[in-house]
Each structure stands twice: as C-alpha cells, then as structure tokens.
mmCIF file of the N, C-alpha and C atoms, coordinates in Angstrom:
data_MODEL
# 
_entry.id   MODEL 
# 
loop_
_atom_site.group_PDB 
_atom_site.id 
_atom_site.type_symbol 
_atom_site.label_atom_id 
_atom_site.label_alt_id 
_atom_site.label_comp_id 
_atom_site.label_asym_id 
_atom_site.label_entity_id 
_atom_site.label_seq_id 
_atom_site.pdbx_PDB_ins_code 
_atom_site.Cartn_x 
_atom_site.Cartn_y 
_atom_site.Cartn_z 
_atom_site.occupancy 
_atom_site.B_iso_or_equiv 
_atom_site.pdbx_formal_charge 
_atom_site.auth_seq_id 
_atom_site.auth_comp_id 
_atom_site.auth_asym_id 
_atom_site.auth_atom_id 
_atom_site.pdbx_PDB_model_num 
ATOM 1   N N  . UNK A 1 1  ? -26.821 7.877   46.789 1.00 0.00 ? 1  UNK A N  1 
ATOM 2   C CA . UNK A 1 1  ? -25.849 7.336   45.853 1.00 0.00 ? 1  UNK A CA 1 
ATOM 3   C C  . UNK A 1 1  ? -25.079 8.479   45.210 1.00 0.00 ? 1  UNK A C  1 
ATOM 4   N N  . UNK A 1 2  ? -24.062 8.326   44.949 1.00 0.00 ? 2  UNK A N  1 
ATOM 5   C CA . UNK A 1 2  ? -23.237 9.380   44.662 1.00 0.00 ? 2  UNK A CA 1 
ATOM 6   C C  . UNK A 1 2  ? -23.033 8.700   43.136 1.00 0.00 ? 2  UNK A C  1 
ATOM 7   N N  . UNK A 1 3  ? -23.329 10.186  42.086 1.00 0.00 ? 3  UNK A N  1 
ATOM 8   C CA . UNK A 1 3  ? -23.023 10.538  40.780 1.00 0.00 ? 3  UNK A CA 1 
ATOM 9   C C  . UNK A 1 3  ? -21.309 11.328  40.492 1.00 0.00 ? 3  UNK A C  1 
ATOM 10  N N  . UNK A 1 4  ? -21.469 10.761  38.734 1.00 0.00 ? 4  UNK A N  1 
ATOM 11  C CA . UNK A 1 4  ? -19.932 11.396  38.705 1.00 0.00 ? 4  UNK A CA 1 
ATOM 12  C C  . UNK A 1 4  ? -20.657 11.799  37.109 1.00 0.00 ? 4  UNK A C  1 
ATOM 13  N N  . UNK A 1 5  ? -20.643 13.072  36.766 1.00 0.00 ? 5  UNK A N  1 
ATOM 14  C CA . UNK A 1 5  ? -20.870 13.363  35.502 1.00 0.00 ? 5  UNK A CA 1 
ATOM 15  C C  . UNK A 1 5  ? -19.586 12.693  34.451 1.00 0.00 ? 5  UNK A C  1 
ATOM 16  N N  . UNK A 1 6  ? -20.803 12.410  33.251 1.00 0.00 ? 6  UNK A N  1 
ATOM 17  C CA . UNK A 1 6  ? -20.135 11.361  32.311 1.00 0.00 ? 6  UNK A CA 1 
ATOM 18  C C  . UNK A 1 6  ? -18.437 12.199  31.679 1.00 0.00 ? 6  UNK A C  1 
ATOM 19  N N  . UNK A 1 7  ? -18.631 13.155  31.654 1.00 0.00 ? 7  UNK A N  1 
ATOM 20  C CA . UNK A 1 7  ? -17.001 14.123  31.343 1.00 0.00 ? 7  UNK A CA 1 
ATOM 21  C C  . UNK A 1 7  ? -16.080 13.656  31.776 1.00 0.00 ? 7  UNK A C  1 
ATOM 22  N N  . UNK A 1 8  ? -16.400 13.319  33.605 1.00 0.00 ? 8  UNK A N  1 
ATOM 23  C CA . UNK A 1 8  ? -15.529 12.999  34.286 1.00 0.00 ? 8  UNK A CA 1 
ATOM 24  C C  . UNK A 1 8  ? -14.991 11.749  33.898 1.00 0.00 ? 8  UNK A C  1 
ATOM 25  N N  . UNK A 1 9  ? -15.582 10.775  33.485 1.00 0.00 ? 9  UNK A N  1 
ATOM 26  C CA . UNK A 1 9  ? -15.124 9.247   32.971 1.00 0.00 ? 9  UNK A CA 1 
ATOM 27  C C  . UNK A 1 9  ? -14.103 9.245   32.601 1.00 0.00 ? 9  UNK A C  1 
ATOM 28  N N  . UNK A 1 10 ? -13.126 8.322   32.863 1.00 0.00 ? 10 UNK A N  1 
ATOM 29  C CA . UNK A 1 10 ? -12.263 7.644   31.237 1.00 0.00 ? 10 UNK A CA 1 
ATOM 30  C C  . UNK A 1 10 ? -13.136 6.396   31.225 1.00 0.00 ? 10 UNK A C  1 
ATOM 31  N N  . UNK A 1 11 ? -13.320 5.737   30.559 1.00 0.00 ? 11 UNK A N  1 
ATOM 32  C CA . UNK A 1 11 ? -13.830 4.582   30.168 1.00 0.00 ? 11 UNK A CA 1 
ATOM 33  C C  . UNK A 1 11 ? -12.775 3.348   30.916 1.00 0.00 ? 11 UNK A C  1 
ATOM 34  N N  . UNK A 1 12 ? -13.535 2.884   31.424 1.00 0.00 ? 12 UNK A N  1 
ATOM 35  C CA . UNK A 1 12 ? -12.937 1.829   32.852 1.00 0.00 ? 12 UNK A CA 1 
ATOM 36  C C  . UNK A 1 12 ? -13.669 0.171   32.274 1.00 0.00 ? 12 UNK A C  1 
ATOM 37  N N  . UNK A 1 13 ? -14.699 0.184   31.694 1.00 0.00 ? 13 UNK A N  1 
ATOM 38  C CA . UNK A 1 13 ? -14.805 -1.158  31.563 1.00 0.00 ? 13 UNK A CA 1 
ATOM 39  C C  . UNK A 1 13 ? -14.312 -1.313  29.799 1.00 0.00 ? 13 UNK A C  1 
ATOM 40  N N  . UNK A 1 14 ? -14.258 -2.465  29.229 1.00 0.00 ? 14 UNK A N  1 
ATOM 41  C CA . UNK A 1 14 ? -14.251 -3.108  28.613 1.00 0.00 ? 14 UNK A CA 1 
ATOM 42  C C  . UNK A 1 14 ? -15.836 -3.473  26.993 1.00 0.00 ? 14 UNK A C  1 
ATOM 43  N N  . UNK A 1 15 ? -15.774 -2.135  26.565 1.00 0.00 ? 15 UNK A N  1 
ATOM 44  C CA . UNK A 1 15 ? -17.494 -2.397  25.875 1.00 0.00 ? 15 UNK A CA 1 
ATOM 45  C C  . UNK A 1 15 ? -17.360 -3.905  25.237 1.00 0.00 ? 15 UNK A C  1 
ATOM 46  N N  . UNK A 1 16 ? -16.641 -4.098  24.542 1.00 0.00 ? 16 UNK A N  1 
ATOM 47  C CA . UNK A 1 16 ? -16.417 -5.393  23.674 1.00 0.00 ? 16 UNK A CA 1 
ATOM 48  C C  . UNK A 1 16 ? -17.611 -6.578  24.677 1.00 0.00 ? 16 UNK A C  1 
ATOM 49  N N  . UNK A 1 17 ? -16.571 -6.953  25.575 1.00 0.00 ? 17 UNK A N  1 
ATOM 50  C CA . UNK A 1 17 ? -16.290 -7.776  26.323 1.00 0.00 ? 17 UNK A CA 1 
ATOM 51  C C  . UNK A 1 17 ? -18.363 -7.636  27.411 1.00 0.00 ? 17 UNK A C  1 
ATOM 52  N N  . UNK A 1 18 ? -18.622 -6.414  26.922 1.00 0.00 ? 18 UNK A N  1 
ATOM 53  C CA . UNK A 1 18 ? -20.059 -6.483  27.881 1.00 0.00 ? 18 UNK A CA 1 
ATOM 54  C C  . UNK A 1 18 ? -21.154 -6.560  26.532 1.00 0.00 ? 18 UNK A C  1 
ATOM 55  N N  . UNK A 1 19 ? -20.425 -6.374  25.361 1.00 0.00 ? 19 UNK A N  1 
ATOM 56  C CA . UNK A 1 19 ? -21.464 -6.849  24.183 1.00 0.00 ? 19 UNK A CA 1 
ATOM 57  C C  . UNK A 1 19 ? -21.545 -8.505  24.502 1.00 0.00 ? 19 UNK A C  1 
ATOM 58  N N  . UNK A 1 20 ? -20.099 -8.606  24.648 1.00 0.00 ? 20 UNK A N  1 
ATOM 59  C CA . UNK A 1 20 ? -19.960 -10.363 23.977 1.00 0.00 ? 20 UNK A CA 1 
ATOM 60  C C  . UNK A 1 20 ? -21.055 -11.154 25.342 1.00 0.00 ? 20 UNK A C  1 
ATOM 61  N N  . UNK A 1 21 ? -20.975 -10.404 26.362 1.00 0.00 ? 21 UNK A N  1 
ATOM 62  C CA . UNK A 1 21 ? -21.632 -10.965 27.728 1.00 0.00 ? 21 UNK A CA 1 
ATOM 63  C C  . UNK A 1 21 ? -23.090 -10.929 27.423 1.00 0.00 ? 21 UNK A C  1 
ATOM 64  N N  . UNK A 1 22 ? -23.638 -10.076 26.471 1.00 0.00 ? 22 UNK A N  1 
ATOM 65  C CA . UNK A 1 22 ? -25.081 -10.406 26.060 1.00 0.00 ? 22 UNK A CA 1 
ATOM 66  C C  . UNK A 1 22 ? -25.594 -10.650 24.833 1.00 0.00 ? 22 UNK A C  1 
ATOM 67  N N  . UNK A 1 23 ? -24.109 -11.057 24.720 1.00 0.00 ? 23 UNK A N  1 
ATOM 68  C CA . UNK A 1 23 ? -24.356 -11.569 22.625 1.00 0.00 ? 23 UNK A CA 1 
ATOM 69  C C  . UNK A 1 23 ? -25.397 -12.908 22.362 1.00 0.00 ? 23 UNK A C  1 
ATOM 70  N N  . UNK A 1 24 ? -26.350 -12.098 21.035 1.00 0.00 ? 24 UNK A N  1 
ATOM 71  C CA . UNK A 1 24 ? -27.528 -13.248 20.633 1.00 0.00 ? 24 UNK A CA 1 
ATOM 72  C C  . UNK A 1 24 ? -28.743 -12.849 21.987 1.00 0.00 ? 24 UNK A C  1 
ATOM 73  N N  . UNK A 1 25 ? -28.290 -11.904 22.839 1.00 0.00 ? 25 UNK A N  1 
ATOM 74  C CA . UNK A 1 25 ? -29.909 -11.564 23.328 1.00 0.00 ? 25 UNK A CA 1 
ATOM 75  C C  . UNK A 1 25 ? -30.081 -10.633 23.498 1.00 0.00 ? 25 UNK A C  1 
ATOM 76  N N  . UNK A 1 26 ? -29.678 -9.998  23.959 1.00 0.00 ? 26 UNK A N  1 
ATOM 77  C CA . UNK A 1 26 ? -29.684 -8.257  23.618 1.00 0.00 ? 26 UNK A CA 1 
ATOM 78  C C  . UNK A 1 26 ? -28.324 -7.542  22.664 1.00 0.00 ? 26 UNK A C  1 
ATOM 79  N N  . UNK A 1 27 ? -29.413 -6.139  22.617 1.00 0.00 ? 27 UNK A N  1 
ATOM 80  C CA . UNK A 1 27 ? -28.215 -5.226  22.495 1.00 0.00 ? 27 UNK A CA 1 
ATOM 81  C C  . UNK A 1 27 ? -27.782 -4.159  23.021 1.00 0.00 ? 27 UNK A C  1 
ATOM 82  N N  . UNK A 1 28 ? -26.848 -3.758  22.917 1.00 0.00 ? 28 UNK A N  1 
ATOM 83  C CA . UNK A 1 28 ? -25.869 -2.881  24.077 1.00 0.00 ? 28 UNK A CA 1 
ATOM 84  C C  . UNK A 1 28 ? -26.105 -1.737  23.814 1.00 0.00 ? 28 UNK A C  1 
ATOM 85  N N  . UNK A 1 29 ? -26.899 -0.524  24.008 1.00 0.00 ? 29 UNK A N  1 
ATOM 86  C CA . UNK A 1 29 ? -26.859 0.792   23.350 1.00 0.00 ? 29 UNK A CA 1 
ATOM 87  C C  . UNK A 1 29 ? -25.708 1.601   23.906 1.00 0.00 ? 29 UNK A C  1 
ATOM 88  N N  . UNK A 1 30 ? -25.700 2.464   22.979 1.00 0.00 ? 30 UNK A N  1 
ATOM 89  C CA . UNK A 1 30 ? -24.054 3.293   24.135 1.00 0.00 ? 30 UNK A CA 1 
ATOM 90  C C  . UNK A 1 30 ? -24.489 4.157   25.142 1.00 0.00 ? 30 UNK A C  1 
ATOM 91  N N  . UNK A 1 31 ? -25.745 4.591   25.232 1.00 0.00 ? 31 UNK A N  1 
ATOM 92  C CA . UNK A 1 31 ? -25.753 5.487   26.604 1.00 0.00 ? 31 UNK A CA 1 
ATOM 93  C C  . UNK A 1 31 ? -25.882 4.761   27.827 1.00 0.00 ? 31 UNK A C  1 
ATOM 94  N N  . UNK A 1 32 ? -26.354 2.879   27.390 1.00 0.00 ? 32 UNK A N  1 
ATOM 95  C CA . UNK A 1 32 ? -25.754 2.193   28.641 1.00 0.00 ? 32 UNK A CA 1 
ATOM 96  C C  . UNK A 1 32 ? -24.459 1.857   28.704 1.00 0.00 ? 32 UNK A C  1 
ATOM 97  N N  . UNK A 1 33 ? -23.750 1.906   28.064 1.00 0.00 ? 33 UNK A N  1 
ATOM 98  C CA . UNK A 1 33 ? -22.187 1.819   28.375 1.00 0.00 ? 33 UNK A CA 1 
ATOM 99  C C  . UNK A 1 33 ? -21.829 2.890   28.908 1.00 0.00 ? 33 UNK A C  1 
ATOM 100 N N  . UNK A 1 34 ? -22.140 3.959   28.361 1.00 0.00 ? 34 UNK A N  1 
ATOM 101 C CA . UNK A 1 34 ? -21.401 5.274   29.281 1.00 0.00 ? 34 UNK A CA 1 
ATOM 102 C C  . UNK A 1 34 ? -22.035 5.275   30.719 1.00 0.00 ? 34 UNK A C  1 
ATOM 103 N N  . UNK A 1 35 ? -22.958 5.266   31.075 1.00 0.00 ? 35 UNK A N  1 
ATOM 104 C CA . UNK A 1 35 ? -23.884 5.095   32.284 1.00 0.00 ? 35 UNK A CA 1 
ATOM 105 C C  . UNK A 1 35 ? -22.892 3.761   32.928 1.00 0.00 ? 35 UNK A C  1 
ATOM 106 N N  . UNK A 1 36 ? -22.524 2.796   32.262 1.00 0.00 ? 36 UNK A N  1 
ATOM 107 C CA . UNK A 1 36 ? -22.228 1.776   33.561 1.00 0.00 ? 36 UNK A CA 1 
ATOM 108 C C  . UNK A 1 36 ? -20.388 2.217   33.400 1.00 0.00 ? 36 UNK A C  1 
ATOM 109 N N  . UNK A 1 37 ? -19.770 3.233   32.407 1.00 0.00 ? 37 UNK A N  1 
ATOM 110 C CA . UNK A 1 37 ? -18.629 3.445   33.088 1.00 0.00 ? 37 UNK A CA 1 
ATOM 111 C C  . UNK A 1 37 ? -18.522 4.266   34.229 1.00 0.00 ? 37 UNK A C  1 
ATOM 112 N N  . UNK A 1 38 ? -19.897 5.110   33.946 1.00 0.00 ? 38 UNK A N  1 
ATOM 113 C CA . UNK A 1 38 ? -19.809 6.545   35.334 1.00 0.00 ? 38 UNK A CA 1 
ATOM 114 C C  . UNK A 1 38 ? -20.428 5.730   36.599 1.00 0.00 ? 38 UNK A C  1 
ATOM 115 N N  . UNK A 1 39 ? -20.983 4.777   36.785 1.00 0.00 ? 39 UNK A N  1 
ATOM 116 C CA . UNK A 1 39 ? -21.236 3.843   37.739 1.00 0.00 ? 39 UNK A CA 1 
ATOM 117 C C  . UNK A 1 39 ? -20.204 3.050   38.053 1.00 0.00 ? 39 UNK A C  1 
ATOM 118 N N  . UNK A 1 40 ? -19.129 2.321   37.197 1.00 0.00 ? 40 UNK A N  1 
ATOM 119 C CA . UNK A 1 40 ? -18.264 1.783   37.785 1.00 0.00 ? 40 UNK A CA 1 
ATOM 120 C C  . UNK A 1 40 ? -17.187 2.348   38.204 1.00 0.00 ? 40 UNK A C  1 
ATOM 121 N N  . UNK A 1 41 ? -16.834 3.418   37.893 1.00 0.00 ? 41 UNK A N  1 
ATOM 122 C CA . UNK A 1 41 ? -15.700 4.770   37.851 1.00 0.00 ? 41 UNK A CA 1 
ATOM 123 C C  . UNK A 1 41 ? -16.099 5.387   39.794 1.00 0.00 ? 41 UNK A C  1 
ATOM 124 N N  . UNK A 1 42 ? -17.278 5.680   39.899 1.00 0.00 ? 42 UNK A N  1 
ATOM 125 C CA . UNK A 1 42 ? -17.805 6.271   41.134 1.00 0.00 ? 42 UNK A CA 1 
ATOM 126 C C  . UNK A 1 42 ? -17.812 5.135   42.120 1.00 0.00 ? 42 UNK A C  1 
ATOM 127 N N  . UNK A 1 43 ? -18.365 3.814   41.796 1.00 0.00 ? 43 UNK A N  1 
ATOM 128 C CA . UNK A 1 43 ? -17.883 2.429   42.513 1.00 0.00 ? 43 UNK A CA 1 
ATOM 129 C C  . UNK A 1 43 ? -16.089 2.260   42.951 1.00 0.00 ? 43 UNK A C  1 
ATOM 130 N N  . UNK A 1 44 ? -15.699 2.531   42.443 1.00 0.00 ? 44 UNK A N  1 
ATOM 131 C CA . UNK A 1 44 ? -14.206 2.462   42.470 1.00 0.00 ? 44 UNK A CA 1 
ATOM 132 C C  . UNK A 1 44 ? -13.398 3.294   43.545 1.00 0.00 ? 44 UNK A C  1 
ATOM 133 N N  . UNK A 1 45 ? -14.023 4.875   43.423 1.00 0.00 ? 45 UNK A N  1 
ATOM 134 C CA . UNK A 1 45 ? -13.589 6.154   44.079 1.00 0.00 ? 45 UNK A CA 1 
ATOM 135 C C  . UNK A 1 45 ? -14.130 5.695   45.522 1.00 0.00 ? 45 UNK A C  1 
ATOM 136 N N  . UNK A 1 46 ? -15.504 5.129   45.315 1.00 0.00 ? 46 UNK A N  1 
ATOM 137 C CA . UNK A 1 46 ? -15.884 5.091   46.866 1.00 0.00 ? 46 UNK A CA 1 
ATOM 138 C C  . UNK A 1 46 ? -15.175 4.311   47.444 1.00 0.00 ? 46 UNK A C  1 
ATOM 139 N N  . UNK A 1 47 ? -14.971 2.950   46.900 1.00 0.00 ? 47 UNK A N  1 
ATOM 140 C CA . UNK A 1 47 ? -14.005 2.044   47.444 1.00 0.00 ? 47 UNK A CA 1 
ATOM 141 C C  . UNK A 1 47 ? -13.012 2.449   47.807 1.00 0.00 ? 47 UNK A C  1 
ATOM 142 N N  . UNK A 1 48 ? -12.096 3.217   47.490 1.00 0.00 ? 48 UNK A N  1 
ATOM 143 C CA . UNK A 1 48 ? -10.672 3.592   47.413 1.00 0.00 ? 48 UNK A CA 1 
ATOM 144 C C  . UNK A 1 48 ? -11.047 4.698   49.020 1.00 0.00 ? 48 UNK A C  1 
ATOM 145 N N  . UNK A 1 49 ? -12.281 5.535   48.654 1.00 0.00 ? 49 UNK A N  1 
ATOM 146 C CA . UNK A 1 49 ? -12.162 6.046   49.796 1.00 0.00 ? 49 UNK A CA 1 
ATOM 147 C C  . UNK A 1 49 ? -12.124 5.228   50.923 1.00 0.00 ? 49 UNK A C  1 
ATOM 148 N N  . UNK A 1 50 ? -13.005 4.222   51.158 1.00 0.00 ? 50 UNK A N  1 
ATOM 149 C CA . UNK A 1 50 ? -12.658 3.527   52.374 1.00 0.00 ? 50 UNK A CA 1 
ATOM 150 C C  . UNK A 1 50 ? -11.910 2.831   52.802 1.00 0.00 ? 50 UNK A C  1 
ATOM 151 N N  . UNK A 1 51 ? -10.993 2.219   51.453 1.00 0.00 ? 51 UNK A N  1 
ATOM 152 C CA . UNK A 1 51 ? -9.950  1.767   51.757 1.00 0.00 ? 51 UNK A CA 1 
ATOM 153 C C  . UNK A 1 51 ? -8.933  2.624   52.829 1.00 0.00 ? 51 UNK A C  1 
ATOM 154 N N  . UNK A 1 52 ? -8.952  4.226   52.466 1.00 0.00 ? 52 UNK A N  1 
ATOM 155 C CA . UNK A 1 52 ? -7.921  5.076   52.498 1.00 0.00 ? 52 UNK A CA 1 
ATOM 156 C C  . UNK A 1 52 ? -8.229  5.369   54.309 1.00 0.00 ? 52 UNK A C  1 
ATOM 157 N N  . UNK A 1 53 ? -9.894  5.394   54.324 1.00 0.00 ? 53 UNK A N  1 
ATOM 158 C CA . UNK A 1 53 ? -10.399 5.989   55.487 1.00 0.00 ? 53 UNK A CA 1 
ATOM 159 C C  . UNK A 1 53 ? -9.663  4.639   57.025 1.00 0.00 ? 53 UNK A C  1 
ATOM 160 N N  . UNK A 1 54 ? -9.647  3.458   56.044 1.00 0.00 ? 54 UNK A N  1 
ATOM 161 C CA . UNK A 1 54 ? -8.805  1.867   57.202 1.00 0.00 ? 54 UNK A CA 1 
ATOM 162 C C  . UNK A 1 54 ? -7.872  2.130   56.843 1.00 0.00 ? 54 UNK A C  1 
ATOM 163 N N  . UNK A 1 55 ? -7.108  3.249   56.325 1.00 0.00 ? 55 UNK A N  1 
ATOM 164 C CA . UNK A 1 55 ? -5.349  2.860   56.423 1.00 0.00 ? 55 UNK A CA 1 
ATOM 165 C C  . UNK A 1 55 ? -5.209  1.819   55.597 1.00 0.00 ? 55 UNK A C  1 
ATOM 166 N N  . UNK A 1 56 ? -5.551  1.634   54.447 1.00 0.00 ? 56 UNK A N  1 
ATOM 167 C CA . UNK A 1 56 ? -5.491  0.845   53.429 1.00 0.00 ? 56 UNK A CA 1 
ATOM 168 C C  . UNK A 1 56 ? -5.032  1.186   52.051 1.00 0.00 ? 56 UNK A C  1 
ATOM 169 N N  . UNK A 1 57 ? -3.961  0.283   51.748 1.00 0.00 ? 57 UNK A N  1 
ATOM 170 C CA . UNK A 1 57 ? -3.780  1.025   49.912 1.00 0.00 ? 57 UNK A CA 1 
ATOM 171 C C  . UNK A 1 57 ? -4.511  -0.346  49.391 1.00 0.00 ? 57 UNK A C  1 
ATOM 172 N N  . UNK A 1 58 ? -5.013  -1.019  49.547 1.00 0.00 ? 58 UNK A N  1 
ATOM 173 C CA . UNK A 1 58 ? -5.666  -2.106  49.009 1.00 0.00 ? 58 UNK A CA 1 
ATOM 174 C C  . UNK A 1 58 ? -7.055  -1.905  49.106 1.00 0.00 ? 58 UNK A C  1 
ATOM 175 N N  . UNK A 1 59 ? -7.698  -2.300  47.871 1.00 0.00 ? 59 UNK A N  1 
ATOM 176 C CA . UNK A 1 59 ? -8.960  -2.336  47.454 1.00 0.00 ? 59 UNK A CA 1 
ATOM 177 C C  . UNK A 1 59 ? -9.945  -3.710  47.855 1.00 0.00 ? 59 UNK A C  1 
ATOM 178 N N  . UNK A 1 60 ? -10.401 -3.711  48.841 1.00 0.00 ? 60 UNK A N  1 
ATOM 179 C CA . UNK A 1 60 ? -11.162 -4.705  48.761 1.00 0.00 ? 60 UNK A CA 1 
ATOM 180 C C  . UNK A 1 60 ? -12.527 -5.361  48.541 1.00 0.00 ? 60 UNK A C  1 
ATOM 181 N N  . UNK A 1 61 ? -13.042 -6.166  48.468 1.00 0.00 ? 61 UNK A N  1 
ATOM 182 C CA . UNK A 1 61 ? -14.828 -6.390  48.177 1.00 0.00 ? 61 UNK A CA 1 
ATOM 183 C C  . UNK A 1 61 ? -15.530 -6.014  49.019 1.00 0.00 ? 61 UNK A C  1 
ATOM 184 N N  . UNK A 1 62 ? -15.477 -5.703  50.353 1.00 0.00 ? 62 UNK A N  1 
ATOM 185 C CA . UNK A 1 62 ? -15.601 -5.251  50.971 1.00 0.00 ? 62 UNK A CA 1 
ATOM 186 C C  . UNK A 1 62 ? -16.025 -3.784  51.324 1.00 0.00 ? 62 UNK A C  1 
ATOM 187 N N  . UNK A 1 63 ? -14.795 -3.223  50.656 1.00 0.00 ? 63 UNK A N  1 
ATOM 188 C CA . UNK A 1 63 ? -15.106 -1.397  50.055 1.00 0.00 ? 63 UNK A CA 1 
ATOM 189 C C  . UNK A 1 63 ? -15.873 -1.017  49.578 1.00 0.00 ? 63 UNK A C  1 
ATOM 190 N N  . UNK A 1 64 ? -16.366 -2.047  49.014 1.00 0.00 ? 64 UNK A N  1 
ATOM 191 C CA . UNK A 1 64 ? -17.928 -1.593  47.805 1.00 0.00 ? 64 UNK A CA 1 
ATOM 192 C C  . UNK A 1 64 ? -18.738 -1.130  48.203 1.00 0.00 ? 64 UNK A C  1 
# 
C-alpha cells in the first residue's frame, strides 16, 4: 500500500460532514481525520495513475 506523508495533504474530505456521519455514536478524533485525508489523497493519485496509464483523463471506480 502506498503512503503519502501527512505534509503532503491538502485536506480533500469534508471533516464536518464525517462528524455528522457518526453523530450520537462516536467521536471523530483529528488524527483520524488527518489519516483518512492522507488515505483518500493517495486513493485518488493511484487512481489518476491508472487512469493516465488507459489513456484516460477520467477517473473511474474502477481505478481504485
């Protein structure tokens, strides 16, 4: 699995919106938010690579 140190991030998801997704049962600490932006940030890059590797500018579910 390929890592992306947290520096590298911009913040790609939405924290609000992943509190409100476990609001009233958990809570959200921030080193799991930063952890699931450098996971979704590196999810993204890989995709894009394979998009790029099919001659693709489109991202698909697939890419993942």
């Amino acid at each position: 699995m390929f890592f992306l140190a947290e520096k590298d991030v911009r913040s790609v998801i939405v924290k609000s919106a992943v509190r409100d997704l476990l609001k009233d049962k958990f809570n959200v600490g921030d080193d799991f938010l930063k952890r699931l932006d450098v996971d979704v940030a590196a999810m993204v890059r890989r995709a894009a690579d394979r998009a790029k590797e099919n001659n693709r500018k489109t991202l698909k579910a697939r890419d993942c």
